[in-house]
C-alpha positions as CSV (number, residue, x, y, z in Angstrom):
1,X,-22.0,-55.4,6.4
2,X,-21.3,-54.1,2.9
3,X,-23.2,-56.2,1.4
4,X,-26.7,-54.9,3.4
5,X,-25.8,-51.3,1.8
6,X,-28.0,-50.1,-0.9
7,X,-26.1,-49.3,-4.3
8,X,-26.9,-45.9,-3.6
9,X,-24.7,-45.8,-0.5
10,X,-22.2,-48.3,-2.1
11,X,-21.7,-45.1,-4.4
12,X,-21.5,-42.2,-1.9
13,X,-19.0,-44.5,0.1
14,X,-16.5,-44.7,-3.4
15,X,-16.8,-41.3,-3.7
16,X,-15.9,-40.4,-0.1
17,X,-13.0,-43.2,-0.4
18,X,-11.8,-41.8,-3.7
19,X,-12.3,-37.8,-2.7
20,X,-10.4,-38.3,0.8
21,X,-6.9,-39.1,-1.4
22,X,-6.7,-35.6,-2.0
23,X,-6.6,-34.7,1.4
24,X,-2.6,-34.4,2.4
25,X,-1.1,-34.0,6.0
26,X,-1.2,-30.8,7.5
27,X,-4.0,-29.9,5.5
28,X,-6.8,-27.3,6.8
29,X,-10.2,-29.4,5.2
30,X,-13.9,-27.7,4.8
31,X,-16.4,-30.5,5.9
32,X,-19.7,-31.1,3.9
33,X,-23.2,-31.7,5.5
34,X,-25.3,-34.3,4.4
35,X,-25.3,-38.5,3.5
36,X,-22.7,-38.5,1.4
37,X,-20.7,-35.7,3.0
38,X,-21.1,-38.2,6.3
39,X,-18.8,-40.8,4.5
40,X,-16.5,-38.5,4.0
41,X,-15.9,-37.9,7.8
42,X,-16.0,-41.3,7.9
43,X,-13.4,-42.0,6.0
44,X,-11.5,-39.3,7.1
45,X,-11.4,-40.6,10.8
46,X,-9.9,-43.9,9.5
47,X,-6.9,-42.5,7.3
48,X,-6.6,-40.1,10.9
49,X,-6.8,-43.4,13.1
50,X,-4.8,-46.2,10.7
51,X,-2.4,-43.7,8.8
52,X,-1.5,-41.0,11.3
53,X,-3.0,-38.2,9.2
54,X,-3.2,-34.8,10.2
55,X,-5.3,-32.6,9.7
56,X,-7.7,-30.1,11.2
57,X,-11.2,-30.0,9.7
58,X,-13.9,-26.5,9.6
59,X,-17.7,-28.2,9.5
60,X,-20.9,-26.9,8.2
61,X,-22.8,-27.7,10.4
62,X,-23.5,-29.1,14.3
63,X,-24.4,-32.4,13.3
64,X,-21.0,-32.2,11.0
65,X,-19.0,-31.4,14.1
66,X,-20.3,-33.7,16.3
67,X,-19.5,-36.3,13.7
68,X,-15.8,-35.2,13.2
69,X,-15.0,-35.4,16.8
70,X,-17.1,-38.7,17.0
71,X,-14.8,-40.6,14.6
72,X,-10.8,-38.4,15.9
73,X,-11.0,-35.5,13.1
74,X,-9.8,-32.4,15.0
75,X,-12.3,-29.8,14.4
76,X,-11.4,-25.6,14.7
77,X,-13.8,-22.9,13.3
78,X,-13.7,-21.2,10.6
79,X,-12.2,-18.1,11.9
80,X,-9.5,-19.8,13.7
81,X,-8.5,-21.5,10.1
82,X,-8.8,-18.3,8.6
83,X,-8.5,-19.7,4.9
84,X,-8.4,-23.8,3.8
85,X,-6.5,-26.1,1.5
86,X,-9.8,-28.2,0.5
87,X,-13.4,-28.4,0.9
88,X,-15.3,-31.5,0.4
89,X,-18.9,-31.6,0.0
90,X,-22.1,-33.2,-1.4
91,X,-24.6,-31.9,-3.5
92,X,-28.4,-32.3,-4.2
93,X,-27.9,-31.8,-7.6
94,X,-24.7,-30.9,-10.2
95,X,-24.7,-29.9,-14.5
96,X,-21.9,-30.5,-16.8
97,X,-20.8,-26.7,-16.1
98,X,-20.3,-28.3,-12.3
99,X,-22.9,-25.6,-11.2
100,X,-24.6,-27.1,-7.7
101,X,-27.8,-27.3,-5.8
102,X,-27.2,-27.4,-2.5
103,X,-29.1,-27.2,0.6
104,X,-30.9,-30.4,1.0
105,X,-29.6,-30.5,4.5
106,X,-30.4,-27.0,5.5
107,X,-26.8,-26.0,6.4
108,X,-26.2,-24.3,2.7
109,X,-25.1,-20.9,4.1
110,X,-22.2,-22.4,6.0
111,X,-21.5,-24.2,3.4
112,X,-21.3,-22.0,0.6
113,X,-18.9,-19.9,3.5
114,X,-16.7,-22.4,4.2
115,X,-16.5,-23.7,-0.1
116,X,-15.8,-20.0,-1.3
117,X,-12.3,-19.9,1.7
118,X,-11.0,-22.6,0.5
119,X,-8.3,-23.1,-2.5
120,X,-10.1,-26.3,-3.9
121,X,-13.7,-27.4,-3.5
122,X,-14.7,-31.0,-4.0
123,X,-17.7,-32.3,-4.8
124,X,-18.8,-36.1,-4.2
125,X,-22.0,-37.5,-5.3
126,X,-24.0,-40.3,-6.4
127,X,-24.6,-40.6,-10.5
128,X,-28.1,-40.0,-10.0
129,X,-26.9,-36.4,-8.8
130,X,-25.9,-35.3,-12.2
131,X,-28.6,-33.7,-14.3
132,X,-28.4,-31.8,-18.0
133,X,-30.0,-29.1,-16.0
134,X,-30.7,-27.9,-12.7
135,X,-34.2,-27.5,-11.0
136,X,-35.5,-30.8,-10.7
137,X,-34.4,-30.7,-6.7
138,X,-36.0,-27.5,-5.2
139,X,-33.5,-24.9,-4.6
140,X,-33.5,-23.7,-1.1
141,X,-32.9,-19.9,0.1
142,X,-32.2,-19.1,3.9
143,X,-33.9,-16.1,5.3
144,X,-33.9,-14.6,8.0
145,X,-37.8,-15.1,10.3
146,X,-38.6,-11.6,10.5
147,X,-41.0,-10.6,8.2
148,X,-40.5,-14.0,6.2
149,X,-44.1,-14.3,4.6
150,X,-43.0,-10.6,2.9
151,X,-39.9,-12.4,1.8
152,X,-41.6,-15.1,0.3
153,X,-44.3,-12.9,-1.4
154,X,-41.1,-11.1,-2.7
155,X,-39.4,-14.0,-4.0
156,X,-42.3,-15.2,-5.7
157,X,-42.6,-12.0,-7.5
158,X,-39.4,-11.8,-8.8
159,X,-39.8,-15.7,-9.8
160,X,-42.3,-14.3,-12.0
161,X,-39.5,-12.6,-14.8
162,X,-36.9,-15.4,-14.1
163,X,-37.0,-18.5,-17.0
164,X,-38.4,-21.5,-14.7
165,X,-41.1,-24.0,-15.7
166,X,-42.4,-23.9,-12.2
167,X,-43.1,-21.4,-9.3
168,X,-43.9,-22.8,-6.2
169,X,-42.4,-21.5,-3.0
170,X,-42.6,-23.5,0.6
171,X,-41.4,-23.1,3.8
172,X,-39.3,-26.2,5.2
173,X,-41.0,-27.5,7.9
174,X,-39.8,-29.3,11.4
175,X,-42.9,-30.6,12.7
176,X,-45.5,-27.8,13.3
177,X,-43.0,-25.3,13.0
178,X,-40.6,-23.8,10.7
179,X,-37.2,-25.2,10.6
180,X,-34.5,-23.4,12.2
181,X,-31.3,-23.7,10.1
182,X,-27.7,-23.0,12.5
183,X,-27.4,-19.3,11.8
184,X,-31.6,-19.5,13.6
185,X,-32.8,-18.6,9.7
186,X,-35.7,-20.2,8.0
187,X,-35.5,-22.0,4.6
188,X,-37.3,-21.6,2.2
189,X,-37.8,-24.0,-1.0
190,X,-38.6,-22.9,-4.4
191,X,-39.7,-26.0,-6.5
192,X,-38.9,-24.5,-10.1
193,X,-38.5,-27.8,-11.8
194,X,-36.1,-26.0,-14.3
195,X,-33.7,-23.3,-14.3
196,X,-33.1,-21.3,-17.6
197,X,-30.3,-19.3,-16.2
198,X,-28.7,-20.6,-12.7
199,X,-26.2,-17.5,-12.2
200,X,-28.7,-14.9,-13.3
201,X,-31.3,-16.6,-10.7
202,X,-28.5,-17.0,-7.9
203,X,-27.3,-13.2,-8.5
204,X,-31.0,-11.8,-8.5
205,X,-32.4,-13.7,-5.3
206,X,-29.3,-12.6,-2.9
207,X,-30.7,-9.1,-3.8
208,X,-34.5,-9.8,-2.1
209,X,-33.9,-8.0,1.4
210,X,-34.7,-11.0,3.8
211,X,-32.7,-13.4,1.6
212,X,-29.3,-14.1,3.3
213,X,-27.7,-17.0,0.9
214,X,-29.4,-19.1,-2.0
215,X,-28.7,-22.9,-2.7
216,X,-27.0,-22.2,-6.2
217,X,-22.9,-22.6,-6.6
218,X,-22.1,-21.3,-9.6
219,X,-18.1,-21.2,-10.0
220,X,-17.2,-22.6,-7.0
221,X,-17.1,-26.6,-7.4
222,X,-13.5,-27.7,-9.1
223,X,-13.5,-31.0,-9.0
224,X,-16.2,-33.6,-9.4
225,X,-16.5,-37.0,-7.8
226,X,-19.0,-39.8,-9.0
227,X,-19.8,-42.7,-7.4
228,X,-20.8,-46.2,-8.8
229,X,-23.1,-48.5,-6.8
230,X,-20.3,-51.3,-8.7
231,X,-17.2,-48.9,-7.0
232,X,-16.3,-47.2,-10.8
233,X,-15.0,-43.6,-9.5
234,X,-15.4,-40.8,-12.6
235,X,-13.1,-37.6,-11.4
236,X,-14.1,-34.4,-13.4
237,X,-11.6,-31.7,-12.7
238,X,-13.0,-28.7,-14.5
239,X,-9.8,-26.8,-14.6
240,X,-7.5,-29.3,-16.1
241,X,-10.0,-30.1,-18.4
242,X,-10.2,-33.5,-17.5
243,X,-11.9,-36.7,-16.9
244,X,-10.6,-39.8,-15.2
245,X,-12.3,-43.0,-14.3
246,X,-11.2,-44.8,-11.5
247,X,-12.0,-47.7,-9.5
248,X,-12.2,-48.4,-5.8
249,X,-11.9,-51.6,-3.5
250,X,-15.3,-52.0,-1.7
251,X,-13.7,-52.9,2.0
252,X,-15.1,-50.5,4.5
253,X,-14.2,-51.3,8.2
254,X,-17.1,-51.7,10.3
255,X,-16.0,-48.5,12.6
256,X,-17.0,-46.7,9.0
257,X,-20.3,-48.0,9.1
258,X,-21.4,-48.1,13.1
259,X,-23.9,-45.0,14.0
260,X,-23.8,-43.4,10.7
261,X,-26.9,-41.2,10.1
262,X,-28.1,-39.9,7.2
């Protein structure tokens, strides 16, 4: 079964495997949305399953929780938590400054939530994630459907002073219709190919009335985990000041792999 796995996914499954050691019993755990955030909760489940591990998990999103219960993770809400030990999370893209674009899977408000209660976020990715700077993946916005063609005339106003090469701004579509994000908001993507300033940009779109939470996370991320398609782990903690490279044993069990959705 491994060996039908892309090298893409070979790496977003090292980086879940290597990311999940941090997780200790008794641990309140933030769950990421997306592919790579999926292995996580994959490998999660087994340490609950073969190891005995507890822990209670907060998710970002429906399809998150419905995964988590899927494979034994005991899932509360946030406000029954209250605070958390660790988040782990994906991310579209991530600079040497660990400053994220996030938001490829729509569920970025709830995650940005859930990352700034907890005492340690984690990021996992794939190497093809890391970038010298961000902009290349559109950054998405949620905002809220009333008056949201105002909204998007605003924010492509104020794009007009803000040091990007590009200025295009779409709505994310689901079909016909705009998509519908958890919190019932709309999400809008600004392709900007580069961003001069990330925490100038993240700091002046949360002001546009309509705008409820932008895909930048700028100071939130503290540890990075990268993923080889060859199972070489690099682990960037940004507070120690430190860079480790690790390795990891390519053996997932095939409850790991069964039903997992992108």
């Amino acid at each position: 079964m491994a060996a039908d796995l892309s090298p893409i996914d070979k790496a977003k499954f090292v980086a879940a495997k290597r990311a999940v050691g941090f997780v200790e019993n008794g641990m309140k755990v933030g769950l990421g949305t997306g592919s790579t955030a999926a292995w996580m909760v994959r490998c999660l489940g087994e340490r609950v399953r073969e190891e005995g591990l507890k822990i209670v998990g907060v998710p970002t999103s429906t399809r998150t929780a419905e995964l988590a219960r899927a494979v034994g993770v005991k899932i509360v809400s946030l406000d029954e938590a209250k605070w958390l030990d660790i988040t782990i999370d994906g991310a579209d893209e991530v600079d040497q400054n660990l400053a994220l674009i996030k938001g490829g899977g729509a569920a970025l408000l709830q995650e940005k939530i859930v990352a700034t209660a907890s005492d340690q976020m984690i990021v996992i990715a794939d190497a093809a994630k890391e970038v010298q700077q961000l902009g290349a993946f559109p950054l998405p916005i949620e905002v809220i459907p009333f008056g949201w063609q105002t909204t998007k005339a605003l924010v492509e106003e104020t794009l007009e002073s803000l040091d990007v090469l590009a200025r295009e701004v779409t709505v994310r579509m689901n079909g016909d219709r705009p998509l519908v994000t958890d919190e019932s908001n709309y999400i809008l993507d600004l392709h900007l190919r580069r961003i001069g300033n990330p925490r100038q940009m993240a700091l002046i779109l949360n002001q546009i009335p309509g705008v409820v939470e932008n895909g930048l996370f700028i100071d939130i991320c503290d540890i990075l985990v990268i993923g080889h398609g060859d199972g070489r782990v690099t682990v960037r903690d940004i507070n120690a000041g430190s860079e480790t490279d690790d390795h990891i044993q390519f053996s997932p069990s095939d409850n790991i792999f069964s039903n997992l959705d992108d």
